[in-house]
C-alpha positions in Angstrom: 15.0 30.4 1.8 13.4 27.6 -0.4 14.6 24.6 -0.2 17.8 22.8 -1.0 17.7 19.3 -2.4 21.0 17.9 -4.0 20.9 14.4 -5.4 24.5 13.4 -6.6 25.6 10.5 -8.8 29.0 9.1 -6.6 29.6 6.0 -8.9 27.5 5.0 -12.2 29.2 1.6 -13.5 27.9 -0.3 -16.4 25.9 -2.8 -13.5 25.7 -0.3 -10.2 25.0 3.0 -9.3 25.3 4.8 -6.2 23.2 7.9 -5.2 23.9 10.8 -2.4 20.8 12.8 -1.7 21.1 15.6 0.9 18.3 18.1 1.4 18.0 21.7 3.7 14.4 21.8 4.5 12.7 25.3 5.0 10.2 24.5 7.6 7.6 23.2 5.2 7.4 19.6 3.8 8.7 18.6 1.0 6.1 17.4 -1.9 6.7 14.6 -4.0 10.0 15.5 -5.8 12.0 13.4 -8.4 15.0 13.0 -6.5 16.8 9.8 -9.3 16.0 9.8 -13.0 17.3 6.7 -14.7 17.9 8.5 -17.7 20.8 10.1 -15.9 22.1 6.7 -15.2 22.9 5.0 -18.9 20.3 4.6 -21.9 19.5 1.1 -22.1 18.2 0.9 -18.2 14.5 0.4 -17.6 14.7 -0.1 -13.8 16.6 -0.1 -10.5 17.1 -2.9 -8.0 17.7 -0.5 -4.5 20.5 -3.1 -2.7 21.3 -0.6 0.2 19.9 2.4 1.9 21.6 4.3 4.5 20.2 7.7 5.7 20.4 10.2 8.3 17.2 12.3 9.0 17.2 15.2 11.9 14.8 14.9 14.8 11.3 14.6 14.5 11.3 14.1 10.6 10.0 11.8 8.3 11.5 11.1 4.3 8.8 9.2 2.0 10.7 7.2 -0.9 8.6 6.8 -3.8 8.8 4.9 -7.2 7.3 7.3 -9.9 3.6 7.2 -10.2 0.2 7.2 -8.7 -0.4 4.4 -7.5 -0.5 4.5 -3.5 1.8 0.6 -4.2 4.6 2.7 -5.4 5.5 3.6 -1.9 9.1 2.0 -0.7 9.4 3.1 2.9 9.7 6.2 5.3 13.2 6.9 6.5 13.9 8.5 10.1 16.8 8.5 12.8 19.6 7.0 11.2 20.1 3.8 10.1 20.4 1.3 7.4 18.0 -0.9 4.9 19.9 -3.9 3.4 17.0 -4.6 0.8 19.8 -7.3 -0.6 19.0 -9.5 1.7 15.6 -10.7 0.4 16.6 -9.9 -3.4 16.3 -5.9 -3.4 13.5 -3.8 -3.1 12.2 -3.5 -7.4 11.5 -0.7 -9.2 7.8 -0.9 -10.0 8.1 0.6 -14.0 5.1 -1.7 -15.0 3.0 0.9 -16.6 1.8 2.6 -13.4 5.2 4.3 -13.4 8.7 4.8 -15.1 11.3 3.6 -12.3 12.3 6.8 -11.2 12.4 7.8 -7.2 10.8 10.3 -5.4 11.2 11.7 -2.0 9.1 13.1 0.0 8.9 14.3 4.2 6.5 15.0 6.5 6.7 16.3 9.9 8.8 19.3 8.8 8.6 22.1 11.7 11.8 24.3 11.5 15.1 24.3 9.2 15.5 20.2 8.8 18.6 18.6 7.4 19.0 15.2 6.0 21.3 12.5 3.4 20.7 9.2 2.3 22.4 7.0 0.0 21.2 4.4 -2.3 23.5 1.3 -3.6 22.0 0.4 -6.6 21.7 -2.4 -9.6 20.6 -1.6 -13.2 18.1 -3.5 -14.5 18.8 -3.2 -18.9 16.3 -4.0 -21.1 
């Protein structure tokens, strides 16, 4: 079985978004996979401010969350156990859309032995042009 990665829109207003990403991992990590594209989220945004981050990763696995890009500085943070990121805090954690990358996240995992199951969510603000 390949695997299953869902990302689900659960509210798009005309300042916030919220994201649901669940995944069934086939016993092989996950590469770098676009997981939110901001076109999806309205026309006029050219970035997101990540507010919140709650997730829930089995045993013995890893998530990767990635802005867009090459550049090894586009890496957010890795996600295990359960828990919760209030990024608000200190004035959210900023897409990096600067050229090196267009604002859109990636996930990634490592650690991946075994059918793996995971969900995150992600309370975010638009940033418009």
């Amino acid at each position: 079985m390949p695997h299953f990665i869902k990302s689900s829109i659960v509210h798009n207003g005309a300042r916030t978004a919220v994201v649901k990403i669940i995944g069934i991992l086939d016993g092989k990590d996950l590469e770098r996979t676009n997981v939110i594209n901001l076109a999806e989220l309205g026309t006029k945004i050219k970035g997101v401010r990540i507010d919140t981050l709650k997730f829930a990763v089995e045993e013995k696995l890893t998530l990767l969350l990635w802005w867009e890009g090459k550049d090894p500085e586009q890496f957010i943070c890795p996600l295990a156990g359960r828990g919760l990121f209030d990024f608000e805090a200190f004035g959210g954690e900023h897409s990096r859309n600067d050229g090196k990358g267009s604002g859109n996240i990636q996930l990634s995992t490592t650690g991946c032995e075994g059918k793996k199951h995971f969900a995150l969510w992600l309370d975010m603000m638009k940033v418009e042009d």
